[in-house]
Backbone bond lengths (Angstrom), bond angles and torsions (degrees), N, CA, C in turn:
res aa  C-N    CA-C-N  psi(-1)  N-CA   C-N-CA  omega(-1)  CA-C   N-CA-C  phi
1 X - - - 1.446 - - 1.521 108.55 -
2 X 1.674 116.59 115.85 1.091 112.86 164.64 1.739 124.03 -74.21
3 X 1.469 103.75 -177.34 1.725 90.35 -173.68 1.445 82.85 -151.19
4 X 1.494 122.50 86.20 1.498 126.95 130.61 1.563 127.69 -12.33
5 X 1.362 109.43 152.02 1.763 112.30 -158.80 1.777 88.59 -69.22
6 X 1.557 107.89 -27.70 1.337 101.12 -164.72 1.260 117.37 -69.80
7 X 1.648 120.79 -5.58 1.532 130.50 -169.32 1.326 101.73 -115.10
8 X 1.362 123.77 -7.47 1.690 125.35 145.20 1.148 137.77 -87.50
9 X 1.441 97.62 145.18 1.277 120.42 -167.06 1.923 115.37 -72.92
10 X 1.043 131.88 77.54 1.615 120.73 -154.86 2.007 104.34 -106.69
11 X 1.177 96.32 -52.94 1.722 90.94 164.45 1.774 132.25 -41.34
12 X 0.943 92.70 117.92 1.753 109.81 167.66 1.694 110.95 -46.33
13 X 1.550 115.92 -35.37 1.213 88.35 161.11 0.928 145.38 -105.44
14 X 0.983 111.76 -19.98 1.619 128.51 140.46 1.369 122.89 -23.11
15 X 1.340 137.37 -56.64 1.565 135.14 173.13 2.047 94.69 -83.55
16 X 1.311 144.10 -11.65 1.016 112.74 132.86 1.279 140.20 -50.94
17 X 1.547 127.73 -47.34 1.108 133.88 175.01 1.491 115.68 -50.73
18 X 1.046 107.68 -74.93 1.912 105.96 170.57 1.719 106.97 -48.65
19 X 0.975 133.70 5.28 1.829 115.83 169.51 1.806 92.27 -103.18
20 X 1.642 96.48 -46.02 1.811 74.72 -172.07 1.605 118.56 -101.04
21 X 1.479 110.57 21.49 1.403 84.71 168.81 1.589 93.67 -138.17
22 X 1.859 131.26 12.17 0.980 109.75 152.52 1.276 128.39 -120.14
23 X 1.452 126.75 -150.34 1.292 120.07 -165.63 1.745 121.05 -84.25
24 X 1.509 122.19 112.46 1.745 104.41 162.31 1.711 146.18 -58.18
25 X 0.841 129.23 109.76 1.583 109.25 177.43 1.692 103.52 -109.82
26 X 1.269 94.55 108.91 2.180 104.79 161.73 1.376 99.50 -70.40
27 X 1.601 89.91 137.80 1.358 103.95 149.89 1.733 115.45 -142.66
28 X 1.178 92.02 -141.42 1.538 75.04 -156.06 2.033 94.38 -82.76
29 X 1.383 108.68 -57.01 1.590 105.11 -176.86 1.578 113.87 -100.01
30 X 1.814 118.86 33.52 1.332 119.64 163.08 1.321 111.85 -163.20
31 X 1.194 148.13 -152.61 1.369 174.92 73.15 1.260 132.24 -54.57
32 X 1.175 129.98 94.05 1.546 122.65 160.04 1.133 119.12 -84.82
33 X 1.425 100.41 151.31 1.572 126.85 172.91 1.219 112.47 -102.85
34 X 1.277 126.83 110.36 1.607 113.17 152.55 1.394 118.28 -120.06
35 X 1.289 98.58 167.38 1.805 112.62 -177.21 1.257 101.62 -170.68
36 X 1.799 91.03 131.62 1.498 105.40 163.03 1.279 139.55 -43.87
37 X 1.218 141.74 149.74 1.017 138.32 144.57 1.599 137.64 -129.49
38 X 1.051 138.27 53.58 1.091 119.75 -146.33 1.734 117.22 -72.84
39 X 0.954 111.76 32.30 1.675 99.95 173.40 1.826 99.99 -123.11
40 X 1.217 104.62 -2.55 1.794 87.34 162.47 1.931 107.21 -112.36
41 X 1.009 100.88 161.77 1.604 106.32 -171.45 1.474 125.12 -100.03
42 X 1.725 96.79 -11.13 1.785 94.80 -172.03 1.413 80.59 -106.38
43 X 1.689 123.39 -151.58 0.918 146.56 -136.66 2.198 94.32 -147.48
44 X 1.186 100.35 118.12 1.851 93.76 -167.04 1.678 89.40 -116.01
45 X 1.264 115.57 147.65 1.671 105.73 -143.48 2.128 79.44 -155.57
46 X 1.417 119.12 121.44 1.023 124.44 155.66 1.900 123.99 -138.77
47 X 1.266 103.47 -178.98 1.249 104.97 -171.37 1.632 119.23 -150.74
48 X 1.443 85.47 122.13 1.820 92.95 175.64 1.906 107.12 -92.26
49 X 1.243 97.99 130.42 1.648 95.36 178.29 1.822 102.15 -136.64
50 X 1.495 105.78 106.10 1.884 102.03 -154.99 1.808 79.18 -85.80
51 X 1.664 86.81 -172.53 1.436 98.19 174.21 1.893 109.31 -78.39
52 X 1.162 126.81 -14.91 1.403 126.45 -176.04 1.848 93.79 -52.01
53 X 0.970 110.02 -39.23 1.640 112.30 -170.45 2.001 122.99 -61.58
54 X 1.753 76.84 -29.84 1.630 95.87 158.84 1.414 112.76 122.28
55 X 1.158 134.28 -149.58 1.551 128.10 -168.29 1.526 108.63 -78.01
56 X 1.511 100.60 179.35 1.670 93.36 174.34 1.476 131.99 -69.01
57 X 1.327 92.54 -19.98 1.631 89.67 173.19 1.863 113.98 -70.09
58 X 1.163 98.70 -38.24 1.708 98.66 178.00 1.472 123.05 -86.81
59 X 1.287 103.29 13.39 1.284 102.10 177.92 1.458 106.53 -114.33
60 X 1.258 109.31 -18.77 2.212 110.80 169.10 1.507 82.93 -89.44
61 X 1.400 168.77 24.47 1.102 133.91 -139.33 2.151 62.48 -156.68
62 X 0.859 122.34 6.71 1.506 122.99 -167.66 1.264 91.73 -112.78
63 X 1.354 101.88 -85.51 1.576 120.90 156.55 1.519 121.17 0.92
64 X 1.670 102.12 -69.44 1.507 99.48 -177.63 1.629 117.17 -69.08
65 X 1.074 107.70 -39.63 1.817 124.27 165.38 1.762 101.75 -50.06
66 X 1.128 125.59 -34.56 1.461 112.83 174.55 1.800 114.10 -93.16
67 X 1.121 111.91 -13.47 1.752 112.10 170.43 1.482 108.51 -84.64
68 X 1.601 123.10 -52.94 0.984 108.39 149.02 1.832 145.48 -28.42
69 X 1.095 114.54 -30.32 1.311 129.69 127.49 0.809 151.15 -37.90
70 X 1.356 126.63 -45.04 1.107 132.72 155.69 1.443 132.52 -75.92
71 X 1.608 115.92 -42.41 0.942 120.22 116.58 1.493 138.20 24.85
72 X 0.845 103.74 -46.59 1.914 124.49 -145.70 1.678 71.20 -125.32
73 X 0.986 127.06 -102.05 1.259 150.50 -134.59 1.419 141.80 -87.77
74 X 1.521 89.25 -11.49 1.723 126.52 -145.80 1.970 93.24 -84.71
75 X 1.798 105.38 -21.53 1.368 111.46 173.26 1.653 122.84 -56.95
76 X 1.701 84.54 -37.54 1.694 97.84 -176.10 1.415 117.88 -101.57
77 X 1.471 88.55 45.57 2.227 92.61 178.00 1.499 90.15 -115.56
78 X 1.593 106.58 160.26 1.588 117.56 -176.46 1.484 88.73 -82.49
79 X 1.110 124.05 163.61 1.686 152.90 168.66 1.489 94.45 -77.82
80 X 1.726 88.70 153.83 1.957 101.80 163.92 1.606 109.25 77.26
81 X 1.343 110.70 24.99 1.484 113.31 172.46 1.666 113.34 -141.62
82 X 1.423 97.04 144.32 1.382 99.67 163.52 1.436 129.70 -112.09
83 X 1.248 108.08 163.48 1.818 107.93 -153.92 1.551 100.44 -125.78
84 X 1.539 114.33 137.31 1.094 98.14 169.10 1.898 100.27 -152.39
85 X 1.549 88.87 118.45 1.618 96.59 -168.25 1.278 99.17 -105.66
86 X 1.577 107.26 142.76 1.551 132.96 178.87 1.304 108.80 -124.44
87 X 1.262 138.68 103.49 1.627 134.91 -153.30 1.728 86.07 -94.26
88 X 1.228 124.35 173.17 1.500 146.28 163.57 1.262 113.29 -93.00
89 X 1.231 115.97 155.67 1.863 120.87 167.85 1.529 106.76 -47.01
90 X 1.304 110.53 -33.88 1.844 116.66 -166.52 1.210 78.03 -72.13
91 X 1.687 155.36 -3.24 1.586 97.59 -162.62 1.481 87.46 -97.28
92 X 1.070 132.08 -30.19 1.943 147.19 169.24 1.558 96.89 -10.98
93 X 1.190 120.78 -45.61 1.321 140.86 -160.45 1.402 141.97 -99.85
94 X 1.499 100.49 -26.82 1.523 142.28 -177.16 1.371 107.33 -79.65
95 X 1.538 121.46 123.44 1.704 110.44 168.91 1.088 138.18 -65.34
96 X 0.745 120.47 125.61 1.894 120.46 -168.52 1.718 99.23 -27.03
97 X 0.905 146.57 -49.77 1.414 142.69 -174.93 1.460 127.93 -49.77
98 X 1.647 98.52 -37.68 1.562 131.61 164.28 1.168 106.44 -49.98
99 X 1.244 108.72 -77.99 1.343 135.38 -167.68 1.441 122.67 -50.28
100 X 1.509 120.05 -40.72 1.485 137.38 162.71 1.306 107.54 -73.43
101 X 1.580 139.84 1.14 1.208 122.17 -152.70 1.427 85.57 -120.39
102 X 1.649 110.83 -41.76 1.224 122.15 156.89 1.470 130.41 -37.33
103 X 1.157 117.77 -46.70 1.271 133.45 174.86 1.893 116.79 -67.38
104 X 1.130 81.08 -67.27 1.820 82.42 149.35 1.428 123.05 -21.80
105 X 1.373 99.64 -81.51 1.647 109.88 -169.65 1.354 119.18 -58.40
106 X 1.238 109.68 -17.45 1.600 129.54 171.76 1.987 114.78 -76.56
107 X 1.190 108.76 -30.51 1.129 127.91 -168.44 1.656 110.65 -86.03
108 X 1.632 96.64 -29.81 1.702 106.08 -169.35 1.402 85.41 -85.32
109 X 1.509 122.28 -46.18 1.477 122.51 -157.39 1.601 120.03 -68.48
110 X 1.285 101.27 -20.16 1.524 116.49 158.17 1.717 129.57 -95.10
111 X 1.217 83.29 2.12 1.675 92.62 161.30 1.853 106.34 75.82
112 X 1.305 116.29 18.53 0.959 107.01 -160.55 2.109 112.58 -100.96
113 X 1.534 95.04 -0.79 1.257 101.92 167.15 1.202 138.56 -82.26
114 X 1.633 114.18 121.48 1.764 103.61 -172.80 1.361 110.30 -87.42
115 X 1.368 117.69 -56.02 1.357 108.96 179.25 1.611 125.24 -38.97
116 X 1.524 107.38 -172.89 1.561 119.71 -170.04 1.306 92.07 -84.51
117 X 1.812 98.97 157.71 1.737 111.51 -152.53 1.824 97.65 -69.16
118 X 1.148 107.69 155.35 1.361 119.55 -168.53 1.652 117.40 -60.64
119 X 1.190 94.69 -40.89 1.741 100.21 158.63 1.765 123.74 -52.40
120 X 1.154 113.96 -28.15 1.425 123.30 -162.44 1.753 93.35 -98.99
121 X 1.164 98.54 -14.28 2.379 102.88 -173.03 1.557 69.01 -74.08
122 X 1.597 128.37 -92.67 1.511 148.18 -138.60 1.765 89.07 -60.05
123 X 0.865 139.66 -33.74 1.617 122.07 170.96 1.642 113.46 -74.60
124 X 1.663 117.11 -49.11 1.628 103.84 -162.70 1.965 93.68 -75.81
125 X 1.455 121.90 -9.77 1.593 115.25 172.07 1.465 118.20 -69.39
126 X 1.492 104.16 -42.27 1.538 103.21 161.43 1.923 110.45 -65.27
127 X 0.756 128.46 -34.96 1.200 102.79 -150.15 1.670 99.33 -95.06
128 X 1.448 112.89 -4.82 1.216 112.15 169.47 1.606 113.86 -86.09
129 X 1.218 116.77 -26.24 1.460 114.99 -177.50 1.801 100.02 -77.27
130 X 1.475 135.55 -8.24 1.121 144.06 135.13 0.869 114.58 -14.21
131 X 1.366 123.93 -50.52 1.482 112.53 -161.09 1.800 125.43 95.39
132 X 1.800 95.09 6.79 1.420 105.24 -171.85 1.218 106.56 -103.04
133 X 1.431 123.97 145.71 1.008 126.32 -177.86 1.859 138.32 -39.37
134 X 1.137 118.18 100.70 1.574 108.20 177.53 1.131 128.67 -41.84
135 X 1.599 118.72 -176.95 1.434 129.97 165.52 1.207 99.66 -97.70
């Protein structure tokens, strides 16, 4: 899933608004922001990456590790919300595996996943590369 300028979040007040009037979830290598919206229909998705995270190269190098993400995943988010991720110094550091797994757990914990629970994706993928019959 790509994410058009129009499904980003780029205004200053705008990523104010979603910190103070919606919900945080910590985790271990980010913070999300979400907030409702119900009068837009896609999903508007931005990102704070300070210098604590480290120079400029590691901080697009964060960045791209979190679009990639989305990317991946961005199919199985509910509509009508906005996102606003703030990664940690740990994520600079963290293996991409961490880091997505992290993101995950952040994603379920805000309720923002439609698909089947994430445990049940990583079992019916094994069991199809089995060789057992699909749906």
């Amino acid at each position: 899933m790509r994410f058009p300028r129009a499904r980003r979040i780029t205004r200053r007040g705008n990523f104010q608004r979603v910190r103070r009037k919606g919900r945080s979830y910590r985790g271990r290598h980010m913070i999300l922001g979400v907030l409702a919206d119900p009068e837009i229909r896609s999903l508007k998705v931005g990102y704070i990456t300070t210098r604590r995270v480290g120079n400029a190269v590691a901080r697009s190098r964060v960045r791209r590790r979190l679009r990639g993400i989305l990317q991946r995943h961005g199919d199985s988010l509910k509509s009508g919300y906005w996102l606003v991720m703030i990664p940690h110094a740990s994520s600079r550091d963290a293996s991409s595996a961490d880091f997505e797994k992290d993101w995950l757990k952040l994603v379920r914990r805000a309720d923002l996943w439609l698909g089947e629970s994430i445990a049940e994706a990583g079992a019916s993928e094994t069991s199809n590369d089995a060789g057992g019959a699909g749906p």
